[in-house]
C-alpha positions as CSV (number, residue, x, y, z in Angstrom):
1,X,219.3,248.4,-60.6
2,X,216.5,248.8,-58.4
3,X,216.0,245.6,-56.0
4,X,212.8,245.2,-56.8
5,X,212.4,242.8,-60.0
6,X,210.3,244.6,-62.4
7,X,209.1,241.8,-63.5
8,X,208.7,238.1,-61.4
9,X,206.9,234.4,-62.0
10,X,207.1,232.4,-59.8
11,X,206.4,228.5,-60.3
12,X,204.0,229.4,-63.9
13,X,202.5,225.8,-65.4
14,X,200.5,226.0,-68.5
15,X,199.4,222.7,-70.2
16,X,197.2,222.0,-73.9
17,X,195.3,219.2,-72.6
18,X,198.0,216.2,-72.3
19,X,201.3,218.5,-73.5
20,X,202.7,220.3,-70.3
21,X,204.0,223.9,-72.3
22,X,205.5,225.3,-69.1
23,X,206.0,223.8,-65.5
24,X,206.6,225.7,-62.7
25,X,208.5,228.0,-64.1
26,X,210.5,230.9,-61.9
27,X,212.0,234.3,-63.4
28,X,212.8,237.1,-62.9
29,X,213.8,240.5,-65.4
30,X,215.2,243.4,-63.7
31,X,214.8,247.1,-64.6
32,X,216.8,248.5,-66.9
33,X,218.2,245.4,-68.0
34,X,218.0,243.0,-71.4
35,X,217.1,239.7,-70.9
36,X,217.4,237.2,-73.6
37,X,215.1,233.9,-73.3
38,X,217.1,230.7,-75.1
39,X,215.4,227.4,-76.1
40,X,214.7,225.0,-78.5
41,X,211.9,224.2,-80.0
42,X,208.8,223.3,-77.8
43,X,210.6,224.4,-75.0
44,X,208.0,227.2,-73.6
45,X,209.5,230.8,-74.7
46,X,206.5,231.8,-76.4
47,X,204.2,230.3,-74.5
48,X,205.4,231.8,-71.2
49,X,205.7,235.4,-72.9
50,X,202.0,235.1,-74.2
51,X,200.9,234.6,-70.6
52,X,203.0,237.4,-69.6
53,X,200.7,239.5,-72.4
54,X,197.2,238.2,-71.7
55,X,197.1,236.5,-74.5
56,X,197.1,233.3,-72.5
57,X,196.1,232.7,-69.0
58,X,198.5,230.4,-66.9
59,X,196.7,226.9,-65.2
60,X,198.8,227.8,-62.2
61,X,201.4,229.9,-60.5
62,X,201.7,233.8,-59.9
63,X,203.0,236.8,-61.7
64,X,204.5,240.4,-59.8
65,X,205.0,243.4,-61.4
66,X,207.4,245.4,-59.1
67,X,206.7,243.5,-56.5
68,X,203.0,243.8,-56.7
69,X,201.3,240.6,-57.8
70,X,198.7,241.1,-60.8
71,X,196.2,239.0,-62.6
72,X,196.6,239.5,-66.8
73,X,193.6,238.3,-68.5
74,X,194.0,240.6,-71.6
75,X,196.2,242.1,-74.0
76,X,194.9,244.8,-72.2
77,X,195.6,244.1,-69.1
78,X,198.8,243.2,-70.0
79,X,198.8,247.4,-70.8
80,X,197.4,248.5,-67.9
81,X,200.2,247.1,-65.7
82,X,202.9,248.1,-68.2
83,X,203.4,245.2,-70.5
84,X,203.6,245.1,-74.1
85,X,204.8,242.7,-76.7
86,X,205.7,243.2,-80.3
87,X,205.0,240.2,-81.9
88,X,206.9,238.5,-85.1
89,X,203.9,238.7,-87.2
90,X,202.6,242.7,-87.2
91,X,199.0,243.3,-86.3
92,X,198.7,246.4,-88.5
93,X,196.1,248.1,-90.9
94,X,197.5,248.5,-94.2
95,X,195.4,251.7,-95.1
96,X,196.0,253.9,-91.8
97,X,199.3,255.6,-91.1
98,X,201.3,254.8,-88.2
99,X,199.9,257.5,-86.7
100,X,196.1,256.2,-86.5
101,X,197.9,252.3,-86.0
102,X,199.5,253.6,-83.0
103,X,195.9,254.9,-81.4
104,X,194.0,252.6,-82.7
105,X,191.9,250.3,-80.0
106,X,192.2,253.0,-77.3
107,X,189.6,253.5,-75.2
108,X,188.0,257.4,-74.9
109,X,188.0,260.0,-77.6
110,X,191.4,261.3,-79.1
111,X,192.6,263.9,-81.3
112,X,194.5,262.8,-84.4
113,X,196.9,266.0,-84.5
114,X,197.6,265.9,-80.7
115,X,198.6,262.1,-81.0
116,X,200.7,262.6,-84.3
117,X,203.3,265.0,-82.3
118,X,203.3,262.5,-79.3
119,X,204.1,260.0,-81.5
120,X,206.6,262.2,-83.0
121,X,208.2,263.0,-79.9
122,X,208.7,259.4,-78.7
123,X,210.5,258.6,-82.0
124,X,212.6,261.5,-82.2
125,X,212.9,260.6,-78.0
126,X,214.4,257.3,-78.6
127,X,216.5,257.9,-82.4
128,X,213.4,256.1,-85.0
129,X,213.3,257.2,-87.9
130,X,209.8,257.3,-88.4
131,X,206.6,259.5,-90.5
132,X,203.7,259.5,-88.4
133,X,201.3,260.8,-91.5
134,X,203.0,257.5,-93.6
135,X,200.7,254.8,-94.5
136,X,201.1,251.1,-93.5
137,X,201.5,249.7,-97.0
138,X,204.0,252.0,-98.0
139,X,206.2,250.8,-95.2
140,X,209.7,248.6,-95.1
141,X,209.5,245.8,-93.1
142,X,211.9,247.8,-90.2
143,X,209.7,251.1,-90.5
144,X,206.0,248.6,-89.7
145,X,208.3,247.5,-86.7
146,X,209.1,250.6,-85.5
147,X,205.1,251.6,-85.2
148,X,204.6,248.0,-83.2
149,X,207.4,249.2,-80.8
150,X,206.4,252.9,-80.4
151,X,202.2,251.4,-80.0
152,X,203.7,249.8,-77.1
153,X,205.1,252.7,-75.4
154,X,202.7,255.1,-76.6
155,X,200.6,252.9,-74.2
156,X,203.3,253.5,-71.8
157,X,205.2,250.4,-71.3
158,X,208.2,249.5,-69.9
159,X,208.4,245.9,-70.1
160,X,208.4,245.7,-73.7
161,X,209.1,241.8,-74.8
162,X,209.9,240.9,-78.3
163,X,209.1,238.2,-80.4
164,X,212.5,236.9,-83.0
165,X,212.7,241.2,-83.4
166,X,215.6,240.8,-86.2
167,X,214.4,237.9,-88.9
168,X,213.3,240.1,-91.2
169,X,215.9,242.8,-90.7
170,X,219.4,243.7,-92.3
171,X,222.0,244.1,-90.3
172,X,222.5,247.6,-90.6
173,X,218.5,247.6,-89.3
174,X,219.3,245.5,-86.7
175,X,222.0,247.7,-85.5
176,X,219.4,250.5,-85.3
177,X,217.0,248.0,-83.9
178,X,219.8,247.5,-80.8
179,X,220.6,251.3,-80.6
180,X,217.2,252.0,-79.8
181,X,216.6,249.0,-77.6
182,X,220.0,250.3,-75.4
183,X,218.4,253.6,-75.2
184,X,215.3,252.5,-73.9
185,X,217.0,250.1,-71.6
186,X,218.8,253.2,-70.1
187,X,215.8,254.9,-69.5
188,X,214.8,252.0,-67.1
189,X,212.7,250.3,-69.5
190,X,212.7,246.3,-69.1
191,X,213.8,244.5,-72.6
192,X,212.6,240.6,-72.9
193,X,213.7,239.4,-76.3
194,X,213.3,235.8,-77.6
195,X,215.6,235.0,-80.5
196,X,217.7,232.1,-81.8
197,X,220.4,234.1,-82.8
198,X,223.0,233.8,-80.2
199,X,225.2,236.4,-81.7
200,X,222.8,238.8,-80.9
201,X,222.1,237.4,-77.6
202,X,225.7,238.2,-76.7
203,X,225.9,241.4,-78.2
204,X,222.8,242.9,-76.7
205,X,221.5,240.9,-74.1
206,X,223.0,241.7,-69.7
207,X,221.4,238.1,-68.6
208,X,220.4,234.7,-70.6
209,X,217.5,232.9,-69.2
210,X,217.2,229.2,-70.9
211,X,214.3,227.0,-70.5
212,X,214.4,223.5,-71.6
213,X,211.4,221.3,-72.2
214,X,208.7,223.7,-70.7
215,X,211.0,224.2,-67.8
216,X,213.5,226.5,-66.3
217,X,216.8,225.5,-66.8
218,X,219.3,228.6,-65.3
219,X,220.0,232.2,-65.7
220,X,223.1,233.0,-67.0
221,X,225.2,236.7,-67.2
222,X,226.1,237.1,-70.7
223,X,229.7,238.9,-69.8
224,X,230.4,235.1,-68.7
225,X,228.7,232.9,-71.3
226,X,229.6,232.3,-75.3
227,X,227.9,230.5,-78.2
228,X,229.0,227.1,-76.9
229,X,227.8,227.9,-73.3
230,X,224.6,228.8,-74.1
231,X,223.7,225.9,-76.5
232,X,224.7,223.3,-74.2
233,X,222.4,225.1,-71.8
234,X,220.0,224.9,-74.1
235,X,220.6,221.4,-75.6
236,X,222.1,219.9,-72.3
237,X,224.8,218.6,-74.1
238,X,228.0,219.6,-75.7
239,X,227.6,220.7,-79.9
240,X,229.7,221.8,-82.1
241,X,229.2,225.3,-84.1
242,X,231.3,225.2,-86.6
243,X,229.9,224.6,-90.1
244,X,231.7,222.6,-92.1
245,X,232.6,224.1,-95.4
246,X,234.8,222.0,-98.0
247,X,236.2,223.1,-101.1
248,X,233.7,222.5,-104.4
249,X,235.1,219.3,-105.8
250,X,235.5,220.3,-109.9
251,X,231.8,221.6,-109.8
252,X,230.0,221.8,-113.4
253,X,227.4,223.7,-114.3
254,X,223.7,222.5,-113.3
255,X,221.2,225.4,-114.2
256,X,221.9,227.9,-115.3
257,X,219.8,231.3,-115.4
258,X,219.3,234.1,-118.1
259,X,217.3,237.5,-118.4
260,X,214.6,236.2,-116.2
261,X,211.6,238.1,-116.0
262,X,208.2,237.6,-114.2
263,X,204.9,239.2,-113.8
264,X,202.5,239.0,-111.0
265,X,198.5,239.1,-111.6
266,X,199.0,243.1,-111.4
267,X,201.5,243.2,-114.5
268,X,204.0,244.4,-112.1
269,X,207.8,242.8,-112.1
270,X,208.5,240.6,-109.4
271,X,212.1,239.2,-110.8
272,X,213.7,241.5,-113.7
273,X,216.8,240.2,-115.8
274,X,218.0,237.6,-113.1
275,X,220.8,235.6,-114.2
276,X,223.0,233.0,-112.2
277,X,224.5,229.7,-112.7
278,X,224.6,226.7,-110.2
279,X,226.9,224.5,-110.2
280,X,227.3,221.1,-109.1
281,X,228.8,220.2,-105.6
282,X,228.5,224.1,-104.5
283,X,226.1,226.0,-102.3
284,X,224.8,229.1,-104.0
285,X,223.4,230.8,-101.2
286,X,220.6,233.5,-102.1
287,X,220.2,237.3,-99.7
288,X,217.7,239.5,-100.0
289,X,215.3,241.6,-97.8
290,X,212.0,239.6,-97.1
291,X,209.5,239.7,-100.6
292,X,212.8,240.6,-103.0
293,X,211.6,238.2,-105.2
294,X,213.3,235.0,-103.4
295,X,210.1,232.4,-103.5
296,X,209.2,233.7,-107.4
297,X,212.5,233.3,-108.2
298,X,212.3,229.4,-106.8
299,X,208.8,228.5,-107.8
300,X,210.2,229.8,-111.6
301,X,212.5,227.2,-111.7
302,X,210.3,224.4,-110.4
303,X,207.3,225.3,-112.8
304,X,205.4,226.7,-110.3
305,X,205.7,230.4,-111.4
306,X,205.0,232.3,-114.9
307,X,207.8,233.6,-116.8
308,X,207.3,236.1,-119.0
309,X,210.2,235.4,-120.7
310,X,214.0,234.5,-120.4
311,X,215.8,230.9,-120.0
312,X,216.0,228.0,-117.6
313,X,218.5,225.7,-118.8
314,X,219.4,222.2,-116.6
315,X,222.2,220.0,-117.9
316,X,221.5,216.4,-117.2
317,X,224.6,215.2,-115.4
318,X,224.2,211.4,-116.7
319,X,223.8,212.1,-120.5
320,X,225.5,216.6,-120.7
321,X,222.1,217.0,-122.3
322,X,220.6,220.6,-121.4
323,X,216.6,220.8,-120.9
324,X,214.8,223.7,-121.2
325,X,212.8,224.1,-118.2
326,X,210.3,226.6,-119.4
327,X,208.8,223.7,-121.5
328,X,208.4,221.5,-118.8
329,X,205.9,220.9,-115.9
330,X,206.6,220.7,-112.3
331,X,206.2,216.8,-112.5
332,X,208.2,216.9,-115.2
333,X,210.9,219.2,-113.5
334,X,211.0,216.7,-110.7
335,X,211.7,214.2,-112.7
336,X,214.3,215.2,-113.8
337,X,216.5,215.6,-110.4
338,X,215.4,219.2,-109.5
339,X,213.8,219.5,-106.1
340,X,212.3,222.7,-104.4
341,X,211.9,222.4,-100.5
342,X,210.5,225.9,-99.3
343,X,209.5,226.5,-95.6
344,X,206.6,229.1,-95.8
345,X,205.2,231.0,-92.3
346,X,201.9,227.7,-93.2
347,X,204.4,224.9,-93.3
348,X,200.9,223.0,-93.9
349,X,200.3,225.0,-96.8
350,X,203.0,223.8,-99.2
351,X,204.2,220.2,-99.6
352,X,202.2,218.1,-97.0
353,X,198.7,217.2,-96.1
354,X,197.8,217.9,-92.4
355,X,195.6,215.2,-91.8
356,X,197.6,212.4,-93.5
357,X,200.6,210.4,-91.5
358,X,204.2,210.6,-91.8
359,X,204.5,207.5,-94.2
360,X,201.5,208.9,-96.4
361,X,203.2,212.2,-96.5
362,X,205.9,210.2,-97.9
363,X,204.0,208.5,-100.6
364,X,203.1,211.6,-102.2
365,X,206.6,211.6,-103.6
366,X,206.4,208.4,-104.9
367,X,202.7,207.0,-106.1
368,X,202.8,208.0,-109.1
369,X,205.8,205.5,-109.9
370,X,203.1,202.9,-108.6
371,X,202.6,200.0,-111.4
372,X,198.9,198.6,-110.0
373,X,196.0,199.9,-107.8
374,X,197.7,198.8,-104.4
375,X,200.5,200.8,-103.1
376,X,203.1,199.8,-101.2
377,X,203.8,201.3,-98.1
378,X,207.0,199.5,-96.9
379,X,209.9,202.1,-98.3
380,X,208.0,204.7,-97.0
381,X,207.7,203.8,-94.1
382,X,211.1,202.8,-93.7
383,X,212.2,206.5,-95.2
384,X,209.3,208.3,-92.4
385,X,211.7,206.0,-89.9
386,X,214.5,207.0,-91.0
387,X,214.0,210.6,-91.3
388,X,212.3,210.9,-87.4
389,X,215.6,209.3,-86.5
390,X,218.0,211.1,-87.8
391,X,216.2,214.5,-87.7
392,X,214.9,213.7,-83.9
393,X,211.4,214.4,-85.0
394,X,209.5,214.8,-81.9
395,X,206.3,212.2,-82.7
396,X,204.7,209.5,-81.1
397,X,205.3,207.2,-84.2
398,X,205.7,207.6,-87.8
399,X,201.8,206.7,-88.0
400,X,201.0,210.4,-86.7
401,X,199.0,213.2,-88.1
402,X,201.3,216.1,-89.5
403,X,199.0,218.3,-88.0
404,X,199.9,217.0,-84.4
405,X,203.2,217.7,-84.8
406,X,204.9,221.3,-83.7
407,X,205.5,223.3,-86.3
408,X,209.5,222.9,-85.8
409,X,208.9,218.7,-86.2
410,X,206.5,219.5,-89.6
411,X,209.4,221.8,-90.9
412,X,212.3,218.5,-90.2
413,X,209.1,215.8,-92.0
414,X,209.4,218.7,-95.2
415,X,213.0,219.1,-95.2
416,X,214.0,215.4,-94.9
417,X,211.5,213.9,-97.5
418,X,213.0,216.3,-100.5
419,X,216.8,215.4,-99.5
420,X,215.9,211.9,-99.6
421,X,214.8,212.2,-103.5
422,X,218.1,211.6,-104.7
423,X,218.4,215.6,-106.2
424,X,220.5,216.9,-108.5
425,X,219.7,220.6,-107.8
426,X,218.5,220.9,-104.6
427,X,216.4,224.4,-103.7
428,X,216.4,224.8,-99.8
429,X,214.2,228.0,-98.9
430,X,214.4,229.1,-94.8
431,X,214.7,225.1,-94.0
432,X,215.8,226.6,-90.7
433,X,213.2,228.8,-90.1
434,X,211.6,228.7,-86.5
435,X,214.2,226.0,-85.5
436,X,216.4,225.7,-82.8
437,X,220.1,225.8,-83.0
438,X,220.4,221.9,-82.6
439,X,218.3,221.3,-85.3
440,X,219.3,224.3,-87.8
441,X,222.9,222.4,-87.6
442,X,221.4,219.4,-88.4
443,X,219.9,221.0,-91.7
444,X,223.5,222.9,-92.5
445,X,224.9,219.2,-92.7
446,X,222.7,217.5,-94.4
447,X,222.8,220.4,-97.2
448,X,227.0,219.8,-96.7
449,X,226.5,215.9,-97.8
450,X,224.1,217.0,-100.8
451,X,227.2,219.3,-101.7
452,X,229.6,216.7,-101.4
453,X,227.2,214.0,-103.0
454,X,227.8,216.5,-106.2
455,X,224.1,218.1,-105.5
456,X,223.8,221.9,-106.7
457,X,222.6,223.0,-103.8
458,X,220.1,226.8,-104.1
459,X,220.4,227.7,-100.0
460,X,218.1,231.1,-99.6
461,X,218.2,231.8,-95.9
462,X,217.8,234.5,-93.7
463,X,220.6,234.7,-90.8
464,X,224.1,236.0,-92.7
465,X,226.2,234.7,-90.4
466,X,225.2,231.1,-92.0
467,X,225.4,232.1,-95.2
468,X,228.6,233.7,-94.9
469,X,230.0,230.3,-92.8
470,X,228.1,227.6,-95.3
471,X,227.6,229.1,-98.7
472,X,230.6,228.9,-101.9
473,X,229.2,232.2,-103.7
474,X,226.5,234.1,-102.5
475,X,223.8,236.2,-104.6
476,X,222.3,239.5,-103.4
477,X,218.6,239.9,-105.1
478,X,216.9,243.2,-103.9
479,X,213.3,244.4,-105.7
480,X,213.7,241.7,-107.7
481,X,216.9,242.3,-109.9
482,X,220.2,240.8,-109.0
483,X,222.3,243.4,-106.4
484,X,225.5,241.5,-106.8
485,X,227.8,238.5,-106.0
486,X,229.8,238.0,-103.3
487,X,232.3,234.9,-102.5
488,X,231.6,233.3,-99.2
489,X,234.6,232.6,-97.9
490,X,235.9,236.5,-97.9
491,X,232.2,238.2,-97.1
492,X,230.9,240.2,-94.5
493,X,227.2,240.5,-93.6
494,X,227.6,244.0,-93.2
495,X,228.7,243.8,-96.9
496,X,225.5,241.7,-98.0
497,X,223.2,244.3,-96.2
498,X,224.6,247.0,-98.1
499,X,223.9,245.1,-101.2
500,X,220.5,244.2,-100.1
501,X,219.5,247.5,-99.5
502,X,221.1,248.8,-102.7
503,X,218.9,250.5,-105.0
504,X,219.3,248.5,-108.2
505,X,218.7,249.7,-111.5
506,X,219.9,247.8,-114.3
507,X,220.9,244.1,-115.0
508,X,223.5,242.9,-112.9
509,X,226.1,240.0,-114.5
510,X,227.8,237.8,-112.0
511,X,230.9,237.2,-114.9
512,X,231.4,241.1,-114.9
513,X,231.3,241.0,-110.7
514,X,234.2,238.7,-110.8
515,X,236.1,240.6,-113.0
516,X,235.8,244.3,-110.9
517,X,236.5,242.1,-107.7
């Protein structure tokens, strides 16, 4: 490795008027080298890599690329001294190809055909599997990925930093995702990935760096460091990864599932002859590429969705009765014991009111139950308490605006209200997205004490390491039909991904899997 780090900061403060996001901060990333950035929420990864892109500009402190100190105001010049970062979220145009993505905001005048084979070239350079002439919106989510990467170096990058690169992927794309990144890193390209998954910090990653709080915490060589190493770096104290996973104690059927079929305002199928049971005191855990038909499927059984046609059936545990769901409205539904808590990219957009407090956020839940025109606000509040405790919810007090809080902190508020309703199916969908490993564990147990409270619990999530480790039975959903079931306990996520990129083309029945297996 050259001496020289390609990239160096050196003390970097940023602050949002009274928040401190980053404080003299000092790193460096070497060439040809990986560097993984660790940290919980709020702790400044994605703040300090934004300033490293021009799209923010730091209050203090200095930045050197090889050695040379440079001023980044811009995205662009961010490109100009050989920066670029692929972001989670794509910045794409649906209706061009890859091609014209890839060219699109340069400056001068360009000929389509002459970028097309440059664009081919890098790809075939560094092993993607790519169609320059493809359009946008007839893209997987791996192949939109692969234009964001190959914009970068098309504008000839080599610090390329990415942005939670594998959340939407398989694992068999991730794989590919790594193979290229190795490449690229032996071509003395500079690799800054931030990612919460600390599997794939260890298989990928030469050097750790952790920040903590908006500061820098230590720099650690991944040949030397493991899962726990790296959270209590993280954390600053000692936590235990192992989810706990207890045998079903005599689980019943809860809801159970047949020949579901929905329709979306284009006529088109979004879920196709889905059929499942959940059972009491189980996690069914749900896998599936990103827009497989995961949040129809959910909203369907809460009343929030259309269905065409088929049957929801819930079984009351107290009286064996069994409800038909289809005839019921989501008040209704709720009523009933079945509770939906889904995390969506606007965690503001689904469940809780921005501008209202903790407590009120609360209420929502429960005014309806209210028997005059004044409301009482004492259990509320002493639930808002008691979840900000238990859930460390970052907040100055329980009287705060929702829409002050990080987005991590809004996530624990959603998560925590549903699981204090008393369910008897509980629907968790990504209640750990965006959060840090601290507080992803905290989630995984409190689904384990809904499970052993004799909750059915629905898990979708989208890291299949967890739901290999937490789930009883896990089903594979792919373009909306069932791909197949799988038992937790003796999966492998290379198995799911299979599944989820199976092409499926008839109904799928989870009785008739059990029987092949």
């Amino acid at each position: 490795m050259d001496k020289i780090p390609a990239l160096e900061l050196k003390n970097i403060t940023k602050t949002f008027g009274s928040i401190v996001a980053n404080k003299d901060v000092c790193l460096t990333a070497n060439k040809g080298e990986i560097l993984a950035i660790l940290g919980e929420n709020g702790s400044g990864k994605t703040t300090l890599m934004n300033m490293i892109s021009g799209i923010y500009f730091p209050d203090a402190g200095q930045i050197f690329i090889n050695g040379r100190e440079v001023v980044i105001t811009s995205p662009k010049d961010a490109f100009d001294n050989g920066v670029g970062m692929i972001h989670q979220h794509f910045k794409l145009v649906d209706v061009l190809t890859a091609a014209e993505n890839i060219v699109l905001g340069l400056e001068g005048r360009f000929n389509l055909k002459t970028a097309t084979k440059e664009v081919a070239s890098i790809a075939q350079k560094y092993g993607f599997d790519i169609d320059p002439m493809k359009k946008i919106y007839e893209m997987s989510v791996s192949e939109k990925q692969t234009v964001e990467i190959i914009k970068v170096l098309y504008r000839n990058a080599n610090i390329l930093i990415l942005d939670e690169p594998t959340a939407v992927l398989t694992p068999q794309e991730s794989d590919k995702l790594f193979d290229v990144l190795r490449r690229m890193k032996e071509e003395g390209k500079t690799i800054i990935i931030i990612t919460h998954k600390l599997h794939e910090v260890l298989s990928l990653s030469d050097r750790v760096a952790v920040l903590r709080k908006g500061e820098y915490i230590c720099s650690i060589k991944t040949s030397e460091a493991d899962e726990s190493i790296l959270t209590e770096a993280m954390v600053g104290k000692k936590i235990s990864l192992n989810i706990e996973r207890k045998e079903p104690n005599n689980p019943v059927d809860r809801l159970v599932v047949k020949d579901l079929q929905c329709l979306n305002r284009e006529g088109v199928h979004v879920l196709q002859d889905v059929s499942f049971t959940a059972r009491s005191g189980e996690i069914l855990g749900i896998a599936g590429i990103a827009g497989s038909g995961q949040r129809e499927l959910l909203e369907a059984i809460a009343g929030l969705q259309h269905i065409s046609s088929g049957e929801i059936t819930y079984i009351d545990p107290k009286t064996d009765k069994h409800e038909n769901l289809r005839d019921k409205t989501p008040v209704q539904i709720r009523q009933l014991g079945v509770r939906l808590s889904f995390v969506p990219e606007d965690r503001l957009g689904m469940g809780l009111v921005g501008n209202m407090d903790i407590v009120d956020n609360m209420m929502l839940r429960s005014y309806g139950k209210g028997k005059s025109v004044f409301l009482k606000r004492k259990e509320p509040r002493d639930l808002a308490n008691e979840i900000i405790n238990s859930l460390e919810v970052v907040t100055p007090s329980a009287s705060t605006a929702v829409r002050k809080l990080s987005g991590g902190n809004v996530q624990k508020v959603l998560v925590g209200r549903e699981i204090a309703s008393t369910p008897t199916v509980l629907m968790a969908a990504y209640p750990v997205r965006g959060l840090d490993i601290n507080s992803s564990y905290m989630i995984y147990n409190l689904l384990n004490q809904q499970k052993a409270n004799g909750v059915a619990v629905i898990f979708v999530g989208e890291d299949l390491d967890v739901l290999v480790e937490l789930c009883d039975r896990i089903m594979v959903i792919g373009s909306g039909r069932i791909a197949g079931f799988v038992d937790g306990r003796e999966a492998t996520k290379e198995q799911i991904g299979l599944l989820m990129t199976k092409n499926v083309s008839k109904p799928h029945s989870e009785k008739a899997e059990e029987v092949t297996q």
